[in-house]
GUZA-991447 format. One record per residue (C-alpha): residue number from 1; x, z negated, y negated. Coordinates in steps of 0.02 Angstrom, whole numbers. Example, Ala and Ser with C-alpha at 12.3 -4.5 7.8 and 13.67 -1.06 7.14 Angstrom:
+------+--------+--------+--------+
: resi :   east :     up :  north :
+------+--------+--------+--------+
:    1 :    615 :   -390 :    225 :
:    2 :    684 :   -357 :     53 :
+------+--------+--------+--------+
This chain:
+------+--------+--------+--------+
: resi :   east :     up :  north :
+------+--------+--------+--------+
:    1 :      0 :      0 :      0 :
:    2 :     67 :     52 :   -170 :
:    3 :     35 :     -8 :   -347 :
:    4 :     39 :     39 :   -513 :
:    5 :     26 :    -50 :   -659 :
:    6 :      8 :     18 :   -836 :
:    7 :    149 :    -17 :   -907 :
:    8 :    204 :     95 :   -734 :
:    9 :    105 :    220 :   -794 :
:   10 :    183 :    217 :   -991 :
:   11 :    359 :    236 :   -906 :
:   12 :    318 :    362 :   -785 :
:   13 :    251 :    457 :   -941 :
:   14 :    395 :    408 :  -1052 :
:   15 :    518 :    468 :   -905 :
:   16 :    439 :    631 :   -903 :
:   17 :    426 :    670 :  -1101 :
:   18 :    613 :    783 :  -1096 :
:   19 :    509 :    889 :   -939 :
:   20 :    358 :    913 :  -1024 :
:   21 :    330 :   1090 :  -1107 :
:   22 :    392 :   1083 :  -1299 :
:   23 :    274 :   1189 :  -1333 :
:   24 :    128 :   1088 :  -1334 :
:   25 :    -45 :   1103 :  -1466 :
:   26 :   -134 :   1014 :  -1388 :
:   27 :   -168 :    849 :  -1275 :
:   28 :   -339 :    853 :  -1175 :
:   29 :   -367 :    713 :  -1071 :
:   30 :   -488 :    705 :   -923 :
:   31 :   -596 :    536 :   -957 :
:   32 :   -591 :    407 :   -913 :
:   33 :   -440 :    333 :   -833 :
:   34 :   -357 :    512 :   -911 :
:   35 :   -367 :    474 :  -1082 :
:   36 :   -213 :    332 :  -1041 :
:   37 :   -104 :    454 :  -1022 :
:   38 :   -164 :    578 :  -1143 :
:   39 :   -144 :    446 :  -1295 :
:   40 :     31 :    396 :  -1251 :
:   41 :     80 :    580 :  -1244 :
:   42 :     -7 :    642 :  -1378 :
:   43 :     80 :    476 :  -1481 :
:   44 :    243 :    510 :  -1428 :
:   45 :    228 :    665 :  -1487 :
:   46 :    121 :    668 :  -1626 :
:   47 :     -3 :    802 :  -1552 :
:   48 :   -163 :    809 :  -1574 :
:   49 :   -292 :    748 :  -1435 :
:   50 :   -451 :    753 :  -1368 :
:   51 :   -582 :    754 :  -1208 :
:   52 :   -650 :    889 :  -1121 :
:   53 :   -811 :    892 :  -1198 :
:   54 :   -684 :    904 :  -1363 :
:   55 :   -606 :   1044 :  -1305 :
:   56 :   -773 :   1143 :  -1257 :
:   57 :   -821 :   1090 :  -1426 :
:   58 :   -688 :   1128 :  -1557 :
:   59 :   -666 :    944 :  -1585 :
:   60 :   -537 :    808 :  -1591 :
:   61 :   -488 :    636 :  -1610 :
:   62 :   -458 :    585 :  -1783 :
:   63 :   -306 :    481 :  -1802 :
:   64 :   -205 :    412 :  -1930 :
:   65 :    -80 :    482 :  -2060 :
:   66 :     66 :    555 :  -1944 :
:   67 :    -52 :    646 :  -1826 :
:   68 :    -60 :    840 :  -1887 :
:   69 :   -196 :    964 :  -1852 :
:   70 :   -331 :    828 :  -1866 :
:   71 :   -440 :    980 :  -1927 :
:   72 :   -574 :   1063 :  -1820 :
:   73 :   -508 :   1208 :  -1744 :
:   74 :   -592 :   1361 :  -1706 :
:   75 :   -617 :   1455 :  -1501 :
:   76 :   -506 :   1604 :  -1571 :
:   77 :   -360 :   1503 :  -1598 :
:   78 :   -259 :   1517 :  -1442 :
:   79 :   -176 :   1363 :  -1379 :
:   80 :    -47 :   1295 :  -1286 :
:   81 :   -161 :   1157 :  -1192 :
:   82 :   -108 :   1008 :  -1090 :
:   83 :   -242 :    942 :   -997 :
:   84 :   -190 :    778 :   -913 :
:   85 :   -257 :    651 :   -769 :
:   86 :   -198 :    498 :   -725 :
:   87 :   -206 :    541 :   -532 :
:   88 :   -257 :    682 :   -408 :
:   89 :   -290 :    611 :   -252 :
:   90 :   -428 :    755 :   -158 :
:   91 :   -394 :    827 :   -305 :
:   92 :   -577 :    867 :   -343 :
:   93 :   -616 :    821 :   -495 :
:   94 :   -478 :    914 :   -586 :
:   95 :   -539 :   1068 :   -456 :
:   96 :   -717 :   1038 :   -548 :
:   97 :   -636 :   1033 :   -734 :
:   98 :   -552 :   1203 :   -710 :
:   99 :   -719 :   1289 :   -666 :
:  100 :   -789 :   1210 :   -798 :
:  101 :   -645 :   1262 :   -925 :
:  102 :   -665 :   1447 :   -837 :
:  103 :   -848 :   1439 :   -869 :
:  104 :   -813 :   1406 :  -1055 :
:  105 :   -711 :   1561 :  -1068 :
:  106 :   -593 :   1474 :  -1197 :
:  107 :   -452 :   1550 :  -1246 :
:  108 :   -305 :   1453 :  -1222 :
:  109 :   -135 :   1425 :  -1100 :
:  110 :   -173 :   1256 :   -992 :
:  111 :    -51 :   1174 :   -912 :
:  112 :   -123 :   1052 :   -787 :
:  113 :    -52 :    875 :   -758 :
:  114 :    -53 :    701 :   -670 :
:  115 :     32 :    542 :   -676 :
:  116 :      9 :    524 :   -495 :
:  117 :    -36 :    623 :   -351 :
:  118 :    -56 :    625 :   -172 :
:  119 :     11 :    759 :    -56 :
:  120 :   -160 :    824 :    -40 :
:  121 :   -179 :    817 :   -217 :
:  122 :    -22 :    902 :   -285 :
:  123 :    -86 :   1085 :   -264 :
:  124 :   -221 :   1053 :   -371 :
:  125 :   -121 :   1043 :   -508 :
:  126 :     31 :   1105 :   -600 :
:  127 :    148 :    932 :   -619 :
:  128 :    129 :    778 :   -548 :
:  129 :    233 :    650 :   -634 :
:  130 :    267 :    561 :   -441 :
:  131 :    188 :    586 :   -285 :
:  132 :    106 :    413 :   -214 :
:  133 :     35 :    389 :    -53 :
:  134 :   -174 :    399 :    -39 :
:  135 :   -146 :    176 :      2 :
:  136 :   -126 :    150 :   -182 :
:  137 :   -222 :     65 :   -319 :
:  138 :   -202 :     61 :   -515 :
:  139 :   -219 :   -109 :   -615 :
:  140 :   -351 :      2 :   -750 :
:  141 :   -458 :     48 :   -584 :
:  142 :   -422 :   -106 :   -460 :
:  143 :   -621 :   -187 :   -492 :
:  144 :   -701 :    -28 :   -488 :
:  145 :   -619 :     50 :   -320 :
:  146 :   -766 :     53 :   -211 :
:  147 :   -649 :     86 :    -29 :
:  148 :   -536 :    -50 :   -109 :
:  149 :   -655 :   -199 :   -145 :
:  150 :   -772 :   -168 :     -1 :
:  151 :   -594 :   -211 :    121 :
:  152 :   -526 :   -363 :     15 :
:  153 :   -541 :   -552 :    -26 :
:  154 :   -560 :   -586 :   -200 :
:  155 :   -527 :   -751 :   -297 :
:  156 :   -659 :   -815 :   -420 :
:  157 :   -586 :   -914 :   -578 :
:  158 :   -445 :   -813 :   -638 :
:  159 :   -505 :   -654 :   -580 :
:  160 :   -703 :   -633 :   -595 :
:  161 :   -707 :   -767 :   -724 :
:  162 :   -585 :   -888 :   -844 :
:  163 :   -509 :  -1033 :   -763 :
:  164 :   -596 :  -1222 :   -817 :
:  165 :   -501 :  -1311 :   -952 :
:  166 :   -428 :  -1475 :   -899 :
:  167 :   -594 :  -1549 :   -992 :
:  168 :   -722 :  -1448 :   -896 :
:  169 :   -638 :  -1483 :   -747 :
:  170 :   -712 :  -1646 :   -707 :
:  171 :   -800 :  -1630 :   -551 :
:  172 :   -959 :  -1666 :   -648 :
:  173 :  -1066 :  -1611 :   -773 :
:  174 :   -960 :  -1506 :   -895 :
:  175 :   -899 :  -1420 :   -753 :
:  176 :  -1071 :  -1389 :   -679 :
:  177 :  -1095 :  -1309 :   -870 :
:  178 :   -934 :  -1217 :   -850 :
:  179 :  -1001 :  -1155 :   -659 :
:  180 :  -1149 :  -1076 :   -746 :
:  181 :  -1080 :  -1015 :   -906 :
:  182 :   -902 :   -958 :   -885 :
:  183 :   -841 :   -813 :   -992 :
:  184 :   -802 :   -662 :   -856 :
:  185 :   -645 :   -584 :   -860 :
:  186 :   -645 :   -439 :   -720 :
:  187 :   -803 :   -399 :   -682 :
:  188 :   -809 :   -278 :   -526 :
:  189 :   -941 :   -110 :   -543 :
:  190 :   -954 :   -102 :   -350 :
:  191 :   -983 :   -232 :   -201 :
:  192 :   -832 :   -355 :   -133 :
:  193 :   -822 :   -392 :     36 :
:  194 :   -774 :   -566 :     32 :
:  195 :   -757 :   -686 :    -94 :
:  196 :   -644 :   -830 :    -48 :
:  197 :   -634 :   -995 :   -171 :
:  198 :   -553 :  -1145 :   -162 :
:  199 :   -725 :  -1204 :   -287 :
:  200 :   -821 :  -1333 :   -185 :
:  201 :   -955 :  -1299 :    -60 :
:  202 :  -1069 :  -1409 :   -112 :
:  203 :  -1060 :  -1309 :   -297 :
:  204 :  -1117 :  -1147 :   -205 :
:  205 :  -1265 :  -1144 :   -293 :
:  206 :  -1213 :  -1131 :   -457 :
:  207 :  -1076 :  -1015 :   -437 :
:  208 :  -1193 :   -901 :   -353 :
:  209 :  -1319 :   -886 :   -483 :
:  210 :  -1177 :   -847 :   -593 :
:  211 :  -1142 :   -720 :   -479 :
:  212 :  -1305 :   -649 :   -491 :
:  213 :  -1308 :   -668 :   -680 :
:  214 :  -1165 :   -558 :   -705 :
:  215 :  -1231 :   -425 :   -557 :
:  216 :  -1074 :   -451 :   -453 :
:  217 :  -1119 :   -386 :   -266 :
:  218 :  -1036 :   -462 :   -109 :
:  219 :  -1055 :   -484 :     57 :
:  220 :   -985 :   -637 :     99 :
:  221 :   -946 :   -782 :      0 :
:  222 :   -838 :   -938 :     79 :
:  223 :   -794 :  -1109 :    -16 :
:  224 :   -700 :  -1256 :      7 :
:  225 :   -783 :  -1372 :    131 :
:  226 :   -721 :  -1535 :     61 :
:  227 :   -827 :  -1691 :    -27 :
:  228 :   -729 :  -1697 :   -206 :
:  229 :   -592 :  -1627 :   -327 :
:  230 :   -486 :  -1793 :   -270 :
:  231 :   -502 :  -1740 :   -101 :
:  232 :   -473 :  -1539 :   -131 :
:  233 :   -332 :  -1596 :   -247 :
:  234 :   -243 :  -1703 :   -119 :
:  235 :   -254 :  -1575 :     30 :
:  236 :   -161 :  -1462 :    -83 :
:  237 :   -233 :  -1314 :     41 :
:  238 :   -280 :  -1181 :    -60 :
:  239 :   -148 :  -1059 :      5 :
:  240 :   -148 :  -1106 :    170 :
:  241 :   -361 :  -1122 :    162 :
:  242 :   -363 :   -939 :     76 :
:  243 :   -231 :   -857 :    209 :
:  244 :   -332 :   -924 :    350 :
:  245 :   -503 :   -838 :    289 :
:  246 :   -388 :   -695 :    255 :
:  247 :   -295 :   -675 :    414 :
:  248 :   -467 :   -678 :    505 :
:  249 :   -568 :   -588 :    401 :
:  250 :   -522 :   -404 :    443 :
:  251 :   -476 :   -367 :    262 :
:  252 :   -334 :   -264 :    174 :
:  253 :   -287 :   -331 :     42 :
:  254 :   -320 :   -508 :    -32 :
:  255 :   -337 :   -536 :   -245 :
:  256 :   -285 :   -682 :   -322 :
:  257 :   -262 :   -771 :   -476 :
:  258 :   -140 :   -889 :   -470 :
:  259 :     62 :   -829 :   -444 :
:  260 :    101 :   -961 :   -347 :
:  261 :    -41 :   -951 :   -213 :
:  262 :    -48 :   -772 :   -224 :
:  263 :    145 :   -782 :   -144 :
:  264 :     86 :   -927 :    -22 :
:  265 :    -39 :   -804 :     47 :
:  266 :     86 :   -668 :     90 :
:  267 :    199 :   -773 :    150 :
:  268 :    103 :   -855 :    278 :
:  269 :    -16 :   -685 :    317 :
:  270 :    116 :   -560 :    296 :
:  271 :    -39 :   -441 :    219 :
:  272 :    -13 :   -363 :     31 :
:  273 :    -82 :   -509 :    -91 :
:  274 :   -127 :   -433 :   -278 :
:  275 :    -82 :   -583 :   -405 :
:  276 :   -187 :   -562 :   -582 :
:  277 :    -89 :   -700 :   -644 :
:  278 :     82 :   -581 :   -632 :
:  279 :      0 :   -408 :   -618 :
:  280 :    118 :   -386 :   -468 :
:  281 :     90 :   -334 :   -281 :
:  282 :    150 :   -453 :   -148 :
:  283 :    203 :   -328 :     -7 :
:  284 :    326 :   -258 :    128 :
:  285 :    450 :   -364 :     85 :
:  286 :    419 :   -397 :    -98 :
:  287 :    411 :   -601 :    -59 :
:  288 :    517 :   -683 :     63 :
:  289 :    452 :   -742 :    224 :
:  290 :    426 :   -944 :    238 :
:  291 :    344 :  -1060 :    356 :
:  292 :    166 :  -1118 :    292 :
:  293 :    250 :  -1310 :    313 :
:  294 :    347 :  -1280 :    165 :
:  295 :    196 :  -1259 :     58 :
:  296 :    187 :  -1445 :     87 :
:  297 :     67 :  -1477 :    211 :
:  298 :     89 :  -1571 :    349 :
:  299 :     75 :  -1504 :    534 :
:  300 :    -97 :  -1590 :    555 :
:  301 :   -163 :  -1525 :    366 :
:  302 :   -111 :  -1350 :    437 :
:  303 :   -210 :  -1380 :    571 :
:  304 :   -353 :  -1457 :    485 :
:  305 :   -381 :  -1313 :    369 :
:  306 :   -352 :  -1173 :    514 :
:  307 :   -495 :  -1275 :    594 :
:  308 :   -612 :  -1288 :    423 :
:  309 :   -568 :  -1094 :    412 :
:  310 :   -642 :  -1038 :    587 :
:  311 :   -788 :  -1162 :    567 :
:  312 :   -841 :  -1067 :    394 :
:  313 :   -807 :   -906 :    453 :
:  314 :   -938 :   -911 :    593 :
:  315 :  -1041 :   -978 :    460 :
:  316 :  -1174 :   -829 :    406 :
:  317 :  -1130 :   -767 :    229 :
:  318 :  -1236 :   -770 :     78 :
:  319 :  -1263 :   -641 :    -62 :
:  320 :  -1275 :   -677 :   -232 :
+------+--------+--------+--------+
C-alpha cells in the first residue's frame, strides 16, 4: 500500500517544473482533486488557470496582480493547453474529458497530465509525473475512498471528530456534552467498515447519535468494554485493544489519530496503520518491529484485552 501526501504531491510537481513544456498558455485542471495540481503549476509559473467547464467557456480564474492574461479569451485563439489530473488510475475519467474537449471542437494543442498514475492508467495520458501502484491512497481523498473505507478501522476523536479538552474529559457530564456536540474534523462521504474506539461502551449511545447527526455510515462499531476513565486509563490498552479488533477483523488498513498508538498498532499487527496525528503511513517496514509487552502491559493485560477483543467481536454490530 502506497501513500501520498500533499505536500508529496507539491514536490512531485515542483520536481517536474524543468520537464514540463515551456510553452505553456494555459493550466486547465480536471476538478476536483485536479485543481491541486493545476494551482501550484499555474503559480509557479504565473499562467493562467481554469476548469474544464472554463475552458469550454472562454473563462478563467481571476487572480491577483502577477497573474497575466486574466482577460477572457476568445475560441479562435489557439492555445498551448495543459490539462492536468492529480491521478489516472482506469484512466476513465480523463478518457471521458477528451471526448468531451473533442466534442467542443476547441481549438487548441493539449497536453495531457497526471501527478500519479497506475500502469493501467499511463496510456491514457501523455505524462505521468510517477507511476504508483493501484494499492494507494491520497491524504485530499483518504475519507471519501469508497474501496478504502469500506476495508478499514477508523478511530473516532482525532479523526471523525476533535479530541476532548482535559476539561471535557471528565467522565461525566461535560464530556457527555462533548459526546454529543463535538466539532467534526474528517467527515467521511461513504460508509466505514469498522469503527474501533477506545471511548467507553457504556457511552455508545451518545456517540452514536452523533454519528447519525453528522450522516457518518458504518457497519460496525466496537468500544472499550471497561466501567470508567480510571479504569481505561490504568489498563493503558488502547494499542494493544485496537490491534486486536484489527488483526481479527479482516480489514486493510487501520486509521488512527494518535502517533504513538498508530505505531503500537503496526507493530504488534504488522498491517499498514494511517496516523492523522503525523499524516504518515506505518508500513513494510516503515516502524520497527517490537513485542506488544513493551507497550507496557503486562503478560496477563495482553491477555485480558485479546480476551475483551474476541468477546466484542462476536458481539453483533450496530449502525448509527
Amino acid at each position: 500500500m502506497q501513500f501520498r501526501s500533499v505536500a508529496d504531491l507539491n514536490n512531485a510537481v515542483i520536481n517536474a517544473l524543468p520537464s514540463l513544456p515551456r510553452e505553456i498558455d494555459l493550466v486547465v485542471g480536471i476538478p476536483r482533486s485536479g485543481m491541486l495540481p493545476a494551482n501550484l503549476i499555474a503559480l509557479y509559473r504565473n499562467l493562467p488557470l481554469t476548469d474544464i467547464d472554463g475552458l469550454i467557456g472562454q473563462r478563467l480564474l481571476v487572480g491577483g496582480r502577477r497573474s497575466r492574461n486574466n482577460q477572457v479569451f476568445t475560441s479562435s485563439d489557439p492555445l498551448n493547453v495543459l490539462v492536468i489530473d492529480d491521478s489516472a488510475q482506469s484512466g476513465g475519467q480523463l478518457a471521458d474529458v477528451r471526448k468531451t474537449l473533442e466534442a467542443a471542437k476547441l481549438p487548441h494543442r493539449f497536453t495531457f497530465v497526471v501527478v500519479y498514475a497506475s500502469e493501467q492508467g499511463l496510456v491514457h495520458v501523455d505524462r505521468a509525473l510517477e507511476v504508483l501502484g493501484e494499492n494507494r491512497f491520497f491524504e485530499w481523498n483518504i475519507m471519501h475512498h469508497r474501496f478504502l473505507l469500506q476495508r478499514a478501522c477508523v478511530d473516532i476523536d482525532g479523526v471523525l471528530c476533535r479530541d476532548p479538552t482535559d476539561a471535557e474529559n471528565d467522565d461525566g457530564p461535560n464530556y457527555e456534552h462533548f459526546l454529543l456536540n463535538a466539532d467534526p474534523l474528517f467527515v467521511p462521504t461513504v460508509p466505514i467498515r469498522h469503527l474501533v474506539t477506545c471511548r467507553l461502551e457504556k457511552y455508545r449511545e451518545h456517540t452514536e447519535t452523533w454519528l447519525e447527526t453528522h450522516d457518518v455510515e458504518y457497519e460496525e462499531l466496537t468500544m472499550l468494554d471497561l466501567p470508567t476513565q480510571e479504569a481505561r486509563q490504568a489498563s493503558g490498552c488502547h494499542a494493544e485493544f485496537k490491534a486486536g479488533i484489527y488483526e481479527k477483523s479482516n480489514t486493510l488498513l487501520f486509521i488512527e489519530s494518535s502517533e504513538w498508538q498508530a505505531k503500537g498498532i503496526f507493530r504488534i499487527t504488522q498491517s499498514p496503520v494511517y496516523s492523522v496525528g503525523t499524516n504518515e503511513l506505518y508500513s513494510d517496514g516503515t516502524a520497527a518491529p517490537r513485542r506488544p509487552h513493551d507497550l507496557g502491559l503486562s503478560r496477563q493485560g495482553i491477555r485480558a484485552v485479546k480476551r475483551m477483543a474476541r468477546r466484542l467481536l462476536r458481539r453483533p454490530g450496530r449502525k448509527g
